[in-house]
LUMTI-125381 format. One record per residue: residue in one letter; x negated, y, z negated of N, C-alpha, C in turn. Coordinates in steps of 0.1 Angstrom, whole numbers, plus 2048, in hexadecimal, padded with zeros to 3 digits. Each point is the difference from the previous one (the first is absolute). Example, Ala and Ser with C-alpha at 12.3 -4.5 7.8 and 13.67 -1.06 7.14 Angstrom:
BEGIN
A77C7C77B280980C8007F780C800;S80480B8077F780B80080880B7F8;
***
This chain:
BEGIN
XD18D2091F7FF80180F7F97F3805;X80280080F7F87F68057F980080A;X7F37FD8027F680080A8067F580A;X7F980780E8067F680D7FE7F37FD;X7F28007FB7FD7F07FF8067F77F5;X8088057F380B7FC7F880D7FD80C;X80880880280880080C7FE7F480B;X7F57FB8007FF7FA80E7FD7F27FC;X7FB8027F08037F27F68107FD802;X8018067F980F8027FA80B7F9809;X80280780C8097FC8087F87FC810;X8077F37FE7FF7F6808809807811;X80780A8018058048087F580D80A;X7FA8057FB7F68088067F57FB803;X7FC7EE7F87F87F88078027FB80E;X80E7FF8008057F680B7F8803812;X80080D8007FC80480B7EE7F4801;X7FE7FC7F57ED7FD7FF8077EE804;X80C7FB8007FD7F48007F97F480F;X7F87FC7FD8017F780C7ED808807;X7FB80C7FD7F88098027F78007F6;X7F38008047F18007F980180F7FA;X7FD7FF7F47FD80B7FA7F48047FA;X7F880C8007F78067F98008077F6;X7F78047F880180A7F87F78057FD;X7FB80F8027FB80A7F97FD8027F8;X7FC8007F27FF8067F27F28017F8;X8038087F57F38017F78027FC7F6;X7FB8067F58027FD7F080A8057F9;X80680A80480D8087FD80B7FC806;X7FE7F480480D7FA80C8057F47F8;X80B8047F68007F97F2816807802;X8027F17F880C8017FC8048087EF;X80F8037FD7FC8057F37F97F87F5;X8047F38037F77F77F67F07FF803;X7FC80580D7F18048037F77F2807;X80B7F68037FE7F880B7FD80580D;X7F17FD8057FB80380C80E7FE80C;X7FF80780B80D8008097F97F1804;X7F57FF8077FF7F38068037F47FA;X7FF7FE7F48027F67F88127FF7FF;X8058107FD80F7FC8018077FE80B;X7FC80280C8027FD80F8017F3803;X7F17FD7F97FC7F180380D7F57F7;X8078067FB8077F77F680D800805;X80280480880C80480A8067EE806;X8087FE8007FE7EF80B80580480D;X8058118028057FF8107F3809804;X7F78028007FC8097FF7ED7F680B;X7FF80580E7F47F47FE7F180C803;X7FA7FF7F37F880B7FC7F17F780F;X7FC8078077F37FD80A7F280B800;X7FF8067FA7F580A7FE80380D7F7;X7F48057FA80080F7F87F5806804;X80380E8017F480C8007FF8047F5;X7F48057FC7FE80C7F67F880D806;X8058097F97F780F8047FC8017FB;X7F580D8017EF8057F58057FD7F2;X7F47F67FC8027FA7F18067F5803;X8067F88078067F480080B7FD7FD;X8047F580780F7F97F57FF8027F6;X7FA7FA7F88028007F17F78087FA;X7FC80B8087F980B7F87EF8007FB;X7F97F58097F07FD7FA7F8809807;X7FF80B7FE7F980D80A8028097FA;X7F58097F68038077F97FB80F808;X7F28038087FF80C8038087FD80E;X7FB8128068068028107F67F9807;X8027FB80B7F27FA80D8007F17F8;X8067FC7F77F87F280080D7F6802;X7FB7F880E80B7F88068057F07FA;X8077FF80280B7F47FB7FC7F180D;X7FE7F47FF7FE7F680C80C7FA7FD;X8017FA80E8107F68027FB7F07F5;X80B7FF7FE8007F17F88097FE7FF;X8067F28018097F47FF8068057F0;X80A7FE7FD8078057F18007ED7FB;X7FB8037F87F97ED7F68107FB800;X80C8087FC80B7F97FB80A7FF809;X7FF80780B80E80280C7F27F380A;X7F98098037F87F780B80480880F;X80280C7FD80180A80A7F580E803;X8017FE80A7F280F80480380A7F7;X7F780A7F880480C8037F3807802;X8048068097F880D8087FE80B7FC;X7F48038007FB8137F980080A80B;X8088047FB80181280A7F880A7FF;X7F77FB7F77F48097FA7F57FA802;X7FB7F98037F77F48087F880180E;X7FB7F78057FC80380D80A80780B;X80C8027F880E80880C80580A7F9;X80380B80480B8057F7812801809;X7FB7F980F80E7FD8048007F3804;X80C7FA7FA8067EC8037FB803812;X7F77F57FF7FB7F880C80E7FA807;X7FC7FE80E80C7F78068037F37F9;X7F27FB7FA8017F17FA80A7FE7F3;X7FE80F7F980A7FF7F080C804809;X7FF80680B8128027FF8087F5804;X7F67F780780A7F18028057F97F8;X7F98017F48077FC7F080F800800;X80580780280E80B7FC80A801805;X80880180080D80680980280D7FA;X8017FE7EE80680D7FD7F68027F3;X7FB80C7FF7F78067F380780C7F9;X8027F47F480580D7F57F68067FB;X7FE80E7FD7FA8097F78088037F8;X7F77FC7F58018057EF7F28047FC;X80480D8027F38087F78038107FE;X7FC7FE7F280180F7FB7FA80A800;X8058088047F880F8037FE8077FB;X7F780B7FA80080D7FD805809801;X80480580C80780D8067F3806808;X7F47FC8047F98098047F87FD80C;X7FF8078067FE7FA8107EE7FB802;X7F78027F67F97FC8067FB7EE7F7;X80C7FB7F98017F77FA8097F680F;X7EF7F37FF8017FC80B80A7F6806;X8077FA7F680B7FA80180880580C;X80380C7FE80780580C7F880080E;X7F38068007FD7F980D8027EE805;X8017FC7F97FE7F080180F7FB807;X80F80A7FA80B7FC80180080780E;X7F780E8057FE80080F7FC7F8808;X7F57F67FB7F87FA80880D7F1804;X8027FB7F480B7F980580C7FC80A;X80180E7FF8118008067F6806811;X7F48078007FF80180C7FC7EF808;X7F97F77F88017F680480D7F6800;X8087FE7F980E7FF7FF80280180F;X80580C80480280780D7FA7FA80B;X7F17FC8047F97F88078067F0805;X7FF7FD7EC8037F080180D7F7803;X80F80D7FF8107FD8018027FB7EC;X7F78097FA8047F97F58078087F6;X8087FA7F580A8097F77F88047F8;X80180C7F57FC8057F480B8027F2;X8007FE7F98098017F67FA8057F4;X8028127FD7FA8037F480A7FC7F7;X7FB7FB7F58058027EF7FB8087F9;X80D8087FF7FA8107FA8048037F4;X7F08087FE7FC8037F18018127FE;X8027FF7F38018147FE7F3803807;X80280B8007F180E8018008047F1;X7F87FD7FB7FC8047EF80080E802;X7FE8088067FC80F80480B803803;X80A7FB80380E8078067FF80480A;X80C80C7FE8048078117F480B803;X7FB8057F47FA80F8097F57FC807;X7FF80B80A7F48038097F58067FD;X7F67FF8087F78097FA7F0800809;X7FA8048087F5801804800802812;X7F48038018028048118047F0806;X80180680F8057F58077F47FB805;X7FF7F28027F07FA80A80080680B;X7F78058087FA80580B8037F880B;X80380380E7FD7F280B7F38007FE;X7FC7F38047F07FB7FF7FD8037F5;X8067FC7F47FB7FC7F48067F37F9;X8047FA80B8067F37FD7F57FB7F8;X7FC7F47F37FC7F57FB8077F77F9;X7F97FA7FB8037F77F98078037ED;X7FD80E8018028077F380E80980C;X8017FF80780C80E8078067F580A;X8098008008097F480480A80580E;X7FF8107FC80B80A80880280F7FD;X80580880780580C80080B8067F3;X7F57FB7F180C8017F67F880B7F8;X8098027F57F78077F57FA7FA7F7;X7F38017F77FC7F87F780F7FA7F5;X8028097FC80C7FA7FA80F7FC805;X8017F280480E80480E80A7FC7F6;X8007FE7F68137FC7F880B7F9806;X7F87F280780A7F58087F77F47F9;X80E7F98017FD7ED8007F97FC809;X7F97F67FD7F87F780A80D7FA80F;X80E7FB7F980580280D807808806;X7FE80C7FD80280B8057F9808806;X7F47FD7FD7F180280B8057F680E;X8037F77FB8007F2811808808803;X80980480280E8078087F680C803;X7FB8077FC7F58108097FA7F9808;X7F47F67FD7F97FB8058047FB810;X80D7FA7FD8027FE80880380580E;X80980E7F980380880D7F380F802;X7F77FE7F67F88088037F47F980E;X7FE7F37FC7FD7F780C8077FF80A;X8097FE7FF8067FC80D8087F17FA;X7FD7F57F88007F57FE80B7FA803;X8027F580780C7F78007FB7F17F4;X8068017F77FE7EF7F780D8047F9;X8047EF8008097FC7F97FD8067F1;X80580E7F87FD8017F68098027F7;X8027FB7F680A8057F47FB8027F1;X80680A7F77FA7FF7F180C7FB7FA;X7F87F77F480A7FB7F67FE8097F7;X80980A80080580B7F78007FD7F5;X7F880D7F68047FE7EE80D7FE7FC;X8057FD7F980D8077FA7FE8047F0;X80680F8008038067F67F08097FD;X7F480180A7F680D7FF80B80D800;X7FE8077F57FC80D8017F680C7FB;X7F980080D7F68088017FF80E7F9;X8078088038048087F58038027F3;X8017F37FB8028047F27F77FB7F7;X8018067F57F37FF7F38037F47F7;X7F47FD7FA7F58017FD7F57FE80A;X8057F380B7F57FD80980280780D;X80980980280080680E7F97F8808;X8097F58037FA7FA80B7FA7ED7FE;X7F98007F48007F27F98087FF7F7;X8057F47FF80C7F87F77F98037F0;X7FD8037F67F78027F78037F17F4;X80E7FA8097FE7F57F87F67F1806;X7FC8058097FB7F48077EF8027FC;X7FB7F48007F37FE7FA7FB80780E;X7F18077FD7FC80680B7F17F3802;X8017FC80E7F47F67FF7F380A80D;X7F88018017F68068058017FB813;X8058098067FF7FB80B7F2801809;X7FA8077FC7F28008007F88037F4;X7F27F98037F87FF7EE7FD8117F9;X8068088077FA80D7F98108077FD;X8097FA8038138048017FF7FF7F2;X7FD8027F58077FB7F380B8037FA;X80480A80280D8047FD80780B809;X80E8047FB8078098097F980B803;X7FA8087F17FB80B8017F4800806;X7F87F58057F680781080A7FD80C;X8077F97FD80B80280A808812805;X7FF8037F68068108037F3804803;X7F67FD7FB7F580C8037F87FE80C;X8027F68047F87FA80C7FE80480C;X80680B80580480680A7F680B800;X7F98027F57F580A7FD7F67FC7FA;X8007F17F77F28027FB7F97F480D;X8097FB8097FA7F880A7F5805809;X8008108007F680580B7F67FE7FA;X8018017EE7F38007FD7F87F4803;X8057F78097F67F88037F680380E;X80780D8037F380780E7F780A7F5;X7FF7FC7F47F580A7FC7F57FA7F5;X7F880C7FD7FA7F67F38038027F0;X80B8027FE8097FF7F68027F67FD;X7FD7FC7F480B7F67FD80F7FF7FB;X8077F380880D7FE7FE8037F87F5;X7F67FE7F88047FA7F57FF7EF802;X7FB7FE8077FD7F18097F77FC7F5;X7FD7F37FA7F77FE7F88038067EF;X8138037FF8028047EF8107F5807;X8068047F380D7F97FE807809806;X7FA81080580D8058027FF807810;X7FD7F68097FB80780F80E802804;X7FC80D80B80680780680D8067FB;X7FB8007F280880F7F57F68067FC;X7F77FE8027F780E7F97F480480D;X7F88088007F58048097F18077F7;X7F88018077F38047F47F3803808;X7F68017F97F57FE8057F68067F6;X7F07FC7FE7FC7FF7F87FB8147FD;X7FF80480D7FB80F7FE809808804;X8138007F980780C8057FE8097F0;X80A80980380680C7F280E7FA7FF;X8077F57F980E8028058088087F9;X7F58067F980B80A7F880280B807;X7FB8028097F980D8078087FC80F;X8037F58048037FB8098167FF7FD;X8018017F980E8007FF80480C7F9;X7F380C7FE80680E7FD80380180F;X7F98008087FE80280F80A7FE806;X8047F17FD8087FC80880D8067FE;X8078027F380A8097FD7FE80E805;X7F78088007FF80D8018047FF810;X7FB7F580D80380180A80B7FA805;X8097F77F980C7F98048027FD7F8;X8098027F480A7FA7F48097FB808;X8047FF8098107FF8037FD7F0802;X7F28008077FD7ED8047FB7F77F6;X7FF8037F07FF7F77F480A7FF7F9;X80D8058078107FD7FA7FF7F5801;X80C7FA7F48067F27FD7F57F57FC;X7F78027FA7F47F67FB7FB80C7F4;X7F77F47F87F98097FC7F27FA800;X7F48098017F67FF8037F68007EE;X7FE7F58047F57FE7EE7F07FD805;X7F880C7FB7F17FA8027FE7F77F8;X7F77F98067FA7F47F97EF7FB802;X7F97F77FF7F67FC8017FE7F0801;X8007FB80C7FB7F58017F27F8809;X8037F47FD7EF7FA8098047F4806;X80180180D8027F78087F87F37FB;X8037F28027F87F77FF7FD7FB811;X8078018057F97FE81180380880A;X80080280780580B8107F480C7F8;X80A80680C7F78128027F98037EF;X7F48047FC7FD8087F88037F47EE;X7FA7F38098077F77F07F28027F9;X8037FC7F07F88037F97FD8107F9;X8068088077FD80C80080E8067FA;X7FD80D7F480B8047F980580D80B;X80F7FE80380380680A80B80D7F3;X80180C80980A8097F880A7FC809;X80D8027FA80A7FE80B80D8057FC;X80A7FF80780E8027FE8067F4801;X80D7FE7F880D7F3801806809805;X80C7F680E80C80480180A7FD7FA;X8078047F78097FA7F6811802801;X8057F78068107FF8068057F77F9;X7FF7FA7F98087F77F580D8057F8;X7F980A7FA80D8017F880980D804;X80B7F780181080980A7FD80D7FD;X7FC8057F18008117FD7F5806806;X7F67F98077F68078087FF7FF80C;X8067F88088057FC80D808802805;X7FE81080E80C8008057FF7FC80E;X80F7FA8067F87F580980180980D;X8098077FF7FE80C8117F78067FE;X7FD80A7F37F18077FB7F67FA805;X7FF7F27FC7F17FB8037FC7FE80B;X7F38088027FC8008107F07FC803;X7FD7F47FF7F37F67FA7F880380D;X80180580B7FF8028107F680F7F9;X80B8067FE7FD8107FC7F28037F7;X8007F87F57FB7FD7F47F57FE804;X7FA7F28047F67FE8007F580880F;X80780480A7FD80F80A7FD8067F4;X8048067F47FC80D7FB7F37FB7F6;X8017FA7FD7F87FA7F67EB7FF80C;X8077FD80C7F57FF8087F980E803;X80D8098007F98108027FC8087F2;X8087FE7F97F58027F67F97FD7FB;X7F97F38057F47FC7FF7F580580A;X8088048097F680980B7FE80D7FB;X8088057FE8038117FA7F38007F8;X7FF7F37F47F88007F17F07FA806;X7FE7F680B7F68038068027FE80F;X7F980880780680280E7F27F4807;X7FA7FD7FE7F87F48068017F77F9;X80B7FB7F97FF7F07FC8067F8808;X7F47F17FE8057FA80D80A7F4800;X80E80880280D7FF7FD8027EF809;X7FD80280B8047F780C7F77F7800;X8077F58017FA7F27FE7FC7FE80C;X7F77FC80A7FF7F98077F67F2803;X80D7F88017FF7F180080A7FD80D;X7FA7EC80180B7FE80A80B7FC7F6;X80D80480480C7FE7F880E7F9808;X7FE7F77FC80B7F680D7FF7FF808;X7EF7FC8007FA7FA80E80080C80B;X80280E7FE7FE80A8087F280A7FA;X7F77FF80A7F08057FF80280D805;X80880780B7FF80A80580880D7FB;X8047FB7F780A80F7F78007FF7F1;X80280E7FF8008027EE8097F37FB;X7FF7FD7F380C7F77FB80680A7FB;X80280C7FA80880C7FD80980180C;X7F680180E80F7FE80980B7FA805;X7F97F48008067F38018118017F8;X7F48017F48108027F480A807802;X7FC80E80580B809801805800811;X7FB7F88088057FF80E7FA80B808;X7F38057FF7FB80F8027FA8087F8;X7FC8048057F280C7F88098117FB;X8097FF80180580B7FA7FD8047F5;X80A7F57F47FA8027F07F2803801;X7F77F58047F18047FA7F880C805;X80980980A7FD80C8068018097FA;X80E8037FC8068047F57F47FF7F4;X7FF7F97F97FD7FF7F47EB806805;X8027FC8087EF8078047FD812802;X80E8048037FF80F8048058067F5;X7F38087FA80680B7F780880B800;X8057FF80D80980B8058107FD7FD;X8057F68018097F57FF8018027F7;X8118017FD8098047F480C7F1803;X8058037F18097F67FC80E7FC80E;X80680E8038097FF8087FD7FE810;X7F38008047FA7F88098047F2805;X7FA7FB7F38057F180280D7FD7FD;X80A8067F68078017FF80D7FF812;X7F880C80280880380E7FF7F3809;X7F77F98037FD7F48068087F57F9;X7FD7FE7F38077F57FD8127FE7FF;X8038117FD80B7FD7FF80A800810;X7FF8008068067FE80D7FB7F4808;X7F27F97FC8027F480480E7F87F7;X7FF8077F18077F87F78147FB805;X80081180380D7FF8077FF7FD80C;X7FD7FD8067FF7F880F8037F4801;X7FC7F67F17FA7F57FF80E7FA7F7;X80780B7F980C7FB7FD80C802804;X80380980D8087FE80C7FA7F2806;X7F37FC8048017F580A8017F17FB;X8018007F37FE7F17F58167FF801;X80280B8008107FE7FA8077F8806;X7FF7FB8098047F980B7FE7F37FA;X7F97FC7F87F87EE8008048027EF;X80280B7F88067FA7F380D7FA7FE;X7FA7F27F780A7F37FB8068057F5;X8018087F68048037F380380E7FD;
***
């Protein structure tokens, strides 16, 4: 198969529209050809092609930003002798002054599938500036490693951030340019916009439901390591509104969760006794590790792996990582009813709200999970009709 930004190498005829026109580009560290040449550098090698500025998003162009909150500065690129600008920096939306750079800004960057993975806000912030400035946007589109399914409540009005981008579910099962096309008409937006389409994703089919499994996987952010937090991420990401650890500070973050004083053996009788149906398609292995930095380092944590690797344990509509890690939360309430579950910190620069909310677009989940009265099909009932809501109103904007 081929990625937009292969495609847009490739043939000199889907460039044509760029000739004569300043172009930018967008990208991170996962913004790599199949030989794993940075897009900018293969752009840059283009002779019709006249490259005038790059952005990077949280973590940077080329990836030198390893936690959340720590910002990227603009700097001149040593070898082009062109700006590029951090969107994660003193701005997190292009100033009037970056957008005079440009005529037209390709995006190449790879996604997750999950809405509070901030790329996607960024591809908001764009195109609503785009819109301001009379300027084009051109995604080059990459799979959703997560595929098609859905999964999680919808964001709240007034829970827009920087982690909630829009009125989606944590798990939305679209391409990054298939997001710009909602985005668009969920705003209102007029910009010159088009995606340079994969050829040959199918999202539906195995081994990678959704990633090419032949293609090197490169980290599009420093905690992405592979596919499989890729599937899981849609659940073990809340763990970052709490004081659990996500595994931040081992080789295997955001597949496993812990902490230094649970039962997890006692914690996953529970969790089965109160929802089997939401540990389908994975399998769950206790384990024992010790952070070397973040939450609780130093310290021997009990924990659980989420384990989706191998095809005979992984089923990919089964798996419901949203569900999972919600249950995992209540039976840790169930097993002690004052532990103090909820993180509060500022978390993407927001002082005034849980980061548990933030994440889920609303205080429902963690309401839920706070009331002992609250049963499985509770949340259930909430999630699933945002779920179907959410895949009536996406159908309209899928490319594949």
């Amino acid at each position: 198969m081929k990625f937009g930004l292969e495609r847009l190498l490739q043939d000199p005829v889907l460039r044509a529209p760029l000739a004569g026109r300043r172009v930018a580009l967008l990208a991170h560290p996962a913004s790599v050809t199949r030989d794993l040449t940075h897009s900018l550098d293969a752009l840059a090698a283009l002779p019709d092609l006249q490259l005038t500025a790059a952005f990077g998003p949280q973590h940077g162009l080329r990836g030198d930003k390893q936690d959340n909150m720590v910002e990227s500065p603009d700097y001149v690129d040593p070898t082009l002798g062109i700006p590029v600008f951090s969107l994660y920096g003193t701005v997190r939306r292009p100033t009037d002054a970056m957008m005079d750079t440009f005529d037209v800004l390709l995006v190449d960057l790879q996604d997750l599938g999950c809405r509070i993975y901030t790329f996607i806000t960024t591809l908001r912030y764009v195109l609503e500036a785009a819109a301001r400035h009379g300027k084009a946007v051109w995604v080059l589109d990459r799979p959703n490693p997560a595929g098609r399914p859905v999964e999680g409540l919808t964001l709240r009005e007034g829970w827009e951030s920087f982690v909630g981008a829009g009125p989606m579910p944590m798990r939305h099962g679209m391409t990054l340019g298939e997001l710009g096309h909602w985005f668009m008409a969920q705003l209102d937006l007029s910009v010159d916009y088009r995606v340079i389409t994969m050829e040959g994703w199918h999202p539906d089919e195995g081994a990678g439901f959704g990633w090419p499994t032949d293609r090197t996987w490169v980290n599009p952010s420093p905690n992405a390591a592979n596919l499989w937090m890729a599937r899981a991420y849609a659940g073990t990401v809340m763990l970052e509104g709490t004081t659990l650890s996500e595994g931040r500070g081992t080789t295997r973050p955001l597949e496993l969760f812990g902490a230094p004083d649970i039962d997890i053996q006692r914690l996953l009788v529970d969790m089965r006794r109160t929802a089997p149906e939401w540990m389908a398609g994975c399998v769950l292995r206790p384990c024992f590790f010790e952070p070397t930095f973040h939450k609780h380092a130093g310290q021997l944590c009990a924990g659980v792996q989420i384990h989706v690797e191998d095809p005979t344990h992984y089923g990919h509509t089964a798996f419901k990582p949203w569900r999972l890690q919600a249950l995992a939360f209540k039976a840790l309430r169930m097993q002690q009813p004052d532990y103090p579950l909820w993180r509060d910190f500022p978390y993407e620069y927001e002082h005034d709200r849980l980061a548990i909310d933030l994440i889920n677009g609303g205080p429902l989940l963690r309401e839920w999970v706070n009331d002992a009265s609250s049963k499985p099909e509770d949340l259930d009932r909430a999630a699933n009709a945002d779920e179907a809501a959410w895949i009536e109103a996406r159908r309209p904007y899928l490319l594949y």
